[in-house]
C-alpha positions as CSV (number, residue, x, y, z in Angstrom):
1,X,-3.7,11.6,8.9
2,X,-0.1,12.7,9.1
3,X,2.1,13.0,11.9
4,X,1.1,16.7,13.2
5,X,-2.3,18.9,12.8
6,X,-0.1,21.6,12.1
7,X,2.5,19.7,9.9
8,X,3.0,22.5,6.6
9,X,1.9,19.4,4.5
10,X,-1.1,18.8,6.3
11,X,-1.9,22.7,6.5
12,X,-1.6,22.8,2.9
13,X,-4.2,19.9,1.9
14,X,-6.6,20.9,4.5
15,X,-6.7,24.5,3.0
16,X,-6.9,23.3,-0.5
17,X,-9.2,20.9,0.2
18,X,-11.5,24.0,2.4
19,X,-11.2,25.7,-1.4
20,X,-12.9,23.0,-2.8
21,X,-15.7,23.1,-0.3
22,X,-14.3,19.8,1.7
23,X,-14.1,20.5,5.5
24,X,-10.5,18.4,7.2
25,X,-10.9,17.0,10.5
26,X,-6.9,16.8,11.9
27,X,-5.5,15.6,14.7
28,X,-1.9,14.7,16.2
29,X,-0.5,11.3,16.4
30,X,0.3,10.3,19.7
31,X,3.8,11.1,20.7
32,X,4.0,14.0,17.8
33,X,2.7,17.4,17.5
34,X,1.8,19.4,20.5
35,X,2.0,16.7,22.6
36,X,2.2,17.4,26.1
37,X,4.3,14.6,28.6
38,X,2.3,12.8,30.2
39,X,2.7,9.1,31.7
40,X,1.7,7.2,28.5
41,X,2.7,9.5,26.0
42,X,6.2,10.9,25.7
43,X,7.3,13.3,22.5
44,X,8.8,11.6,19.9
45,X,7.4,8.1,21.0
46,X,4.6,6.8,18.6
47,X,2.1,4.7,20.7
48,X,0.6,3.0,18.2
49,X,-2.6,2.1,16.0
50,X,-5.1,1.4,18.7
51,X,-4.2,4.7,20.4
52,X,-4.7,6.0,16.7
53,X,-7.7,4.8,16.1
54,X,-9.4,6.3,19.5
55,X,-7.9,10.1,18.5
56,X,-9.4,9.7,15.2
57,X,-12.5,8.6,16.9
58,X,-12.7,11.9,19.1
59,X,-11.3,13.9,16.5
60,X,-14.3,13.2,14.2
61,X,-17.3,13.4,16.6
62,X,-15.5,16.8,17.6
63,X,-15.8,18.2,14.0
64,X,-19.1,16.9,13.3
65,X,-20.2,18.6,16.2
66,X,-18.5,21.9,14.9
67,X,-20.1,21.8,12.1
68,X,-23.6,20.9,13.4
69,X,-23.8,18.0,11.2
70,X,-24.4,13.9,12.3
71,X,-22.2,10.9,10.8
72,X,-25.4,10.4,8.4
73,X,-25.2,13.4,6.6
74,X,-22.2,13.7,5.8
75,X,-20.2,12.0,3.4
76,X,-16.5,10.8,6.1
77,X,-13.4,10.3,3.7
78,X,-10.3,8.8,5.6
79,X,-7.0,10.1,4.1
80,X,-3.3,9.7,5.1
81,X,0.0,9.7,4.4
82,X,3.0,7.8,4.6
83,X,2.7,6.1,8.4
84,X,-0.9,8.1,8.3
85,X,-1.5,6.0,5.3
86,X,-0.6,2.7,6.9
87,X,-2.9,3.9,9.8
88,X,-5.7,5.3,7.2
89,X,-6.1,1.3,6.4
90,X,-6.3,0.2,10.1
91,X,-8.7,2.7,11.4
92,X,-10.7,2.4,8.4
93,X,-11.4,-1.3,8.8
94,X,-12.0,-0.6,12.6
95,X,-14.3,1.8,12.3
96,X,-16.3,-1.1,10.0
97,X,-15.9,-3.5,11.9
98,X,-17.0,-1.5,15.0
99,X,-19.4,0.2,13.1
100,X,-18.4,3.6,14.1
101,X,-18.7,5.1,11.2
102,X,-20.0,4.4,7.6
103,X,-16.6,5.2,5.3
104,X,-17.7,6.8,1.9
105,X,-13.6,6.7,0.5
106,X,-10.1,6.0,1.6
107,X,-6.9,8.3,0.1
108,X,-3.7,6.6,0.9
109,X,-1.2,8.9,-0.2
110,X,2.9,6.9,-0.7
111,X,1.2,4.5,2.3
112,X,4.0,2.9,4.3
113,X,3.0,-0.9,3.3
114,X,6.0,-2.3,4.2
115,X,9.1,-2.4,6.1
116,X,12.4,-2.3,4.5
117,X,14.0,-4.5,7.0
118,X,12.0,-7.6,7.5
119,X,12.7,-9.2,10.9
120,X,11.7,-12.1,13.2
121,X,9.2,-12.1,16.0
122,X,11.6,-12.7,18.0
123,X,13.8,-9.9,17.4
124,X,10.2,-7.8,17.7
125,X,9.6,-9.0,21.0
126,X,13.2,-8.5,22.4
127,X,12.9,-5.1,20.6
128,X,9.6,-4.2,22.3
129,X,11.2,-5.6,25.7
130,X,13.8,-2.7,25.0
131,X,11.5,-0.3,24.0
132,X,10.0,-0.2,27.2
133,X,13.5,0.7,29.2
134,X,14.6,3.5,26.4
135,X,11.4,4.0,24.4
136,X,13.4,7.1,22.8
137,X,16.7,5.8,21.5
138,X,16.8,6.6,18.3
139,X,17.1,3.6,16.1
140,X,17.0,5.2,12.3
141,X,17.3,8.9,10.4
142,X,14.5,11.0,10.1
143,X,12.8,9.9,7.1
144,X,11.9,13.1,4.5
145,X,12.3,14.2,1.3
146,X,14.8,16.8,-0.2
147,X,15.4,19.0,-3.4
148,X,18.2,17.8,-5.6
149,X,20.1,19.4,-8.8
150,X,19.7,16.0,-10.5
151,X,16.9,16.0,-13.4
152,X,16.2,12.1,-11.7
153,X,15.6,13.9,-8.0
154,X,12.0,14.6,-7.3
155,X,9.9,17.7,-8.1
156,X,9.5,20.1,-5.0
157,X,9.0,23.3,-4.5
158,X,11.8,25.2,-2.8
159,X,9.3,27.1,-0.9
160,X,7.0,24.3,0.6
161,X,10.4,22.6,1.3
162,X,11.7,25.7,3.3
163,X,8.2,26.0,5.2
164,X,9.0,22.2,6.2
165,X,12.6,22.6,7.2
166,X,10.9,25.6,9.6
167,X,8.3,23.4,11.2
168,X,8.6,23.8,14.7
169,X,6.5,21.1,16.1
170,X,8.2,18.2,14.0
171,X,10.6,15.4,15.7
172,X,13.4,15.7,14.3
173,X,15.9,13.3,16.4
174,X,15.1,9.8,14.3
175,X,12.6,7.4,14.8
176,X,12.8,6.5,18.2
177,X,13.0,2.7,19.4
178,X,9.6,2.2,20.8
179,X,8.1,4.5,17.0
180,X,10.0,1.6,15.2
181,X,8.2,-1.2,17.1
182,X,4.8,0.3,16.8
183,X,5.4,0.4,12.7
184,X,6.4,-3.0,12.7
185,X,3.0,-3.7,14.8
186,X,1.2,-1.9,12.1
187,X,2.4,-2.3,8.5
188,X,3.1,-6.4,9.1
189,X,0.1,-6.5,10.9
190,X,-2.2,-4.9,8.1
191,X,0.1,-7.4,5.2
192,X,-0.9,-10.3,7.5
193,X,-4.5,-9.7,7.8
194,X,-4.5,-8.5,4.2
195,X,-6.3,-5.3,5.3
196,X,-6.2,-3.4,2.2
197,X,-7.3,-6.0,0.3
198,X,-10.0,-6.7,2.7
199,X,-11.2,-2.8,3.1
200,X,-11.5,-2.7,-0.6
201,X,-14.3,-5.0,-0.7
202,X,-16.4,-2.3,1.2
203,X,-14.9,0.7,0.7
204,X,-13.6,2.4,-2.6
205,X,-9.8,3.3,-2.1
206,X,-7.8,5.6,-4.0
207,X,-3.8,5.1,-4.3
208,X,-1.5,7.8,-5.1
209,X,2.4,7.4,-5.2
210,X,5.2,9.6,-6.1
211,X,7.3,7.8,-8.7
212,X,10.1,9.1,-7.4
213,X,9.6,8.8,-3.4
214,X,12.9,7.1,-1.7
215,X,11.1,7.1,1.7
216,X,8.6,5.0,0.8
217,X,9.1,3.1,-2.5
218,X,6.0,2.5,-4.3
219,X,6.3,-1.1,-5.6
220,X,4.3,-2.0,-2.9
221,X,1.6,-0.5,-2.5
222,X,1.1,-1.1,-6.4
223,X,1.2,-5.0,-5.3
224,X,-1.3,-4.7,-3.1
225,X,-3.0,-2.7,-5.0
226,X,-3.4,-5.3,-7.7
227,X,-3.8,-7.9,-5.5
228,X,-7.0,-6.3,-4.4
229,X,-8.3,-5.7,-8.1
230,X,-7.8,-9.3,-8.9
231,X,-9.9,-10.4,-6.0
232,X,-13.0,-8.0,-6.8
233,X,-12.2,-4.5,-4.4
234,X,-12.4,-1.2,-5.3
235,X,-8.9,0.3,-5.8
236,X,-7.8,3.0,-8.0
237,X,-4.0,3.8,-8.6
238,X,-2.7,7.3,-9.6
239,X,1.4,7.9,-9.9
240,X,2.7,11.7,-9.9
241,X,5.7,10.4,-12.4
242,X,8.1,13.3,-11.2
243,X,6.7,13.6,-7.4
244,X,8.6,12.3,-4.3
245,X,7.4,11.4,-1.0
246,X,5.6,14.5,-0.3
247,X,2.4,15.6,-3.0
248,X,2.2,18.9,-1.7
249,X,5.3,20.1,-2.3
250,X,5.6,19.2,-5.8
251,X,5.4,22.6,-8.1
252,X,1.8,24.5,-7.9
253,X,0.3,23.2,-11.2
254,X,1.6,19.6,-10.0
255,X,0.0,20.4,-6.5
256,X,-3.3,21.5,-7.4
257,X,-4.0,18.5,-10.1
258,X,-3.2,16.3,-6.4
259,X,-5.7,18.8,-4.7
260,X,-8.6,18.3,-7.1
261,X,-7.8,14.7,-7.1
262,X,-7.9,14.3,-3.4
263,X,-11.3,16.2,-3.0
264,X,-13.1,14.9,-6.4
265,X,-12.2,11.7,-6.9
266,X,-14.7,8.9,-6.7
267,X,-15.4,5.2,-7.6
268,X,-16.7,4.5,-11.4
């Protein structure tokens, strides 16, 4: 999961991943992508994780169906990143807890765990009363990563960073209002219910952070990540030292070690 089907990022791990013999199932987040206005979804305006969850729903029985295969004999593997990561965790556990699908392994890639300005639920409720007058005021940047002269800046690839810059489908006016009351929805909504923690106990996750991502800081996701090891789950932490927010645009040997360990990794 990531914000766009078409996103360079996303292109680039599906292919990689269609190298190593793993088909991608990809869909757009509501309000992102292709999205065409309609009454309930407007570009630019994230409707949220239940919305999500339903897209990922029809997206999947739509590729098993292209490929002639059932949700038994296949082996489903939820990945995301960033917001898709937060959202990875959420539709995960409701796909369990519907029983939808049987979940082999979940890849959070720099998951957005938590917000970097905490506020009250009142301020979220008078935001959300808002959000429904302006849902697009834009509230924050655009979150993304960049190339820098430093030797402290993260590794990318001028290349995959150019193909990004070019990417004609992406929002690139901010984070609207009613986006920024929908990730507060989400990412305090999975710490509460400890969701991460909780999907570990059934299904084997995989962690892997940039050690030098200034979107999405990776402490943590390393918290709950231990948390969830101490109380018995399956979770597995890999840090790319030199990467930032975005795997695939590190350097190519960089980017194909994160390839292999997207499509091979398993629980041992």
């Amino acid at each position: 999961m990531n914000s766009h089907a078409r996103h360079p990022n996303a292109r680039a791990l599906a292919g990689a991943l269609a190298t190593r013999e793993v088909a991608c199932v990809m869909f757009d987040l509501p309000g992102h992508g292709a999205c065409r206005e309609k009454r309930r979804e407007k570009r630019g305006v994230f409707d949220g994780k239940v919305m999500t969850s339903m897209r990922a729903k029809e997206a999947l029985i739509e590729g098993l169906r292209a490929i002639g295969k059932t949700r038994t004999e296949v082996e489903i593997v939820i990945c995301g990143s960033s917001l898709g990561g937060a959202l990875a965790i959420y539709v995960a556990n409701e796909f369990g807890a519907n029983k939808d699908f049987d979940i082999a392994r979940v890849v959070l890639i720099n998951p957005l765990m938590k917000m970097k300005m905490p506020i009250s639920r009142a301020a979220k409720a008078a935001f959300g009363l808002a959000a429904r007058i302006a849902p697009r005021f834009v509230v924050g940047g655009r979150p993304t990563d960049r190339s820098s002269a430093s030797d402290d800046g993260p590794d990318i690839d001028l290349d995959a960073e150019a193909q990004c810059d070019q990417d004609e489908l992406a929002w690139k006016s901010g984070v609207t209002l009613r986006t920024a009351c929908e990730l507060y929805d989400l990412v305090d909504g999975n710490a509460e219910t400890n969701a991460l923690v909780n999907l570990s106990f059934r299904v084997p996750v995989l962690v892997i952070l940039g050690g030098r991502d200034e979107v999405v800081p990776m402490g943590e996701a390393i918290d709950k990540s231990k948390l969830a090891v101490g109380a018995g789950g399956k979770v597995e932490v890999k840090i790319f030292e030199k990467a930032g927010h975005s795997l695939t645009m590190q350097s190519r040997a960089k980017r194909e070690e994160f390839f292999d360990l997207v499509a091979r990794w398993r629980w041992e």
